[in-house]
C-alpha angles and dihedrals in degrees: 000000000000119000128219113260115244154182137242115197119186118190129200087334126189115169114177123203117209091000096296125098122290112161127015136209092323114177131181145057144270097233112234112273093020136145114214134176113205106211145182142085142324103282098028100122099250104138085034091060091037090060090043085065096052097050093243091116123048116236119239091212136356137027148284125211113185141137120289094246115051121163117214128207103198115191109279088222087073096051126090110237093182086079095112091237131128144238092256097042094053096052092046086062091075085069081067095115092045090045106025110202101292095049114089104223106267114242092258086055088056091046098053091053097046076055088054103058084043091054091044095047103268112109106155098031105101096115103034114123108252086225087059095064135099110249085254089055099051085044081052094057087051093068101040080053082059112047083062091054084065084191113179090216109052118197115191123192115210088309107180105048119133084007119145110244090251096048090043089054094045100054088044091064085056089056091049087049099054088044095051079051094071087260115150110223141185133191133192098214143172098184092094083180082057105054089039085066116033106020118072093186124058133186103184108189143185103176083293124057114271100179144335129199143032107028091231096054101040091044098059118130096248084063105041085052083056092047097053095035089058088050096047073057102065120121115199086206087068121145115283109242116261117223101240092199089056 
């Protein structure tokens, strides 16, 4: 099924992380239908950011203005794989908002998600332990998870690390696809060659906004030596963040 493009608007945004300052004063919108890397370095707030979209983190001061179903892809690394679930479970969870957590998934559900692992490369592995897997193939089972979620607004976090080079192409040609379907899609990325070339829109961060807007023009030197020299600036005895709602 093909979801409905949209938009995500911030406005004067400023999202802390462990009470210190993560993003600041960040304003402007991921256009319907678009495809966006969201750059800079460590530190720079991008998962924060990321988890601020999708309304995971709570925003210190701004707002936020984006469609009602959004699909995160938070960095595997952060997950617990010892939970004793499979392949076709976990992506099944994706179905919660159609099914809640009383409702059993509906044969069609089921279904959809065996479709998935199929789609992503894993036919046969509905039963398979997701502790069992590669890291490719749980990363693999993240974006099967995904593709049920059919949401119209698509955050990735850092989704092809440690990722083998065929498995790394192959679920970039499931980014490109959603975003040839209208989807509006956003990745937290390192691999500049990679956004240079597959990426037309670029947010490059470091805490503050860099630049917005058309890759070529926001990854331009001048702005990669910004970027850096911010960071080289940060001080871990920073403020705390005030609640402003106190």
């Amino acid at each position: 099924m093909k979801a409905a493009a949209a938009p995500v608007l911030v406005e004067n945004l400023t999202v802390c992380h462990e009470r210190r300052p993560a993003v600041h004063h960040l304003s402007g919108q991921f256009t319907p239908g678009s495809l966006t890397a969201i750059v800079g370095p460590n530190g720079a707030g991008k998962t924060t950011l990321l988890r601020a979209l999708a309304g995971l983190h709570k925003p210190q001061q701004g707002r936020i203005r984006a469609a009602e179903r959004v699909a995160l892809l938070p960095q595997a690394s952060a997950l617990d794989r010892g939970f004793p679930i499979g392949c076709l479970d976990a992506v099944m969870l994706g179905l919660w908002r159609q099914t809640g957590p009383f409702r059993a998934v509906a044969p069609a559900g089921r279904a959809q998600a065996e479709a998935a692992l199929q789609a992503v490369g894993l036919r046969g592995f509905q039963r398979r332990p997701v502790g069992s897997l590669s890291a490719g193939q749980f990363q693999r089972v993240l974006f099967a998870r995904l593709l049920v979620q059919d949401a119209p607004v698509i955050l990735l976090d850092e989704p092809f690390n440690a990722l083998d080079a065929r498995t790394a192409a192959e679920m970039l040609a499931l980014v490109k696809t959603w975003h040839g379907e209208g989807r509006t899609v956003v990745a937290v990325l390192h691999d500049l060659d990679l956004v240079e070339r597959d990426f037309p829109q670029t947010l490059l961060l470091a805490r503050d906004p860099i630049g917005w807007g058309p890759t070529a023009e926001v990854l331009t030197a001048a702005n990669r030596l910004r970027a850096r020299q911010m960071a080289e600036g940060w001080a871990d005895e920073a403020a705390d963040c005030v609640d402003r709602a106190a």
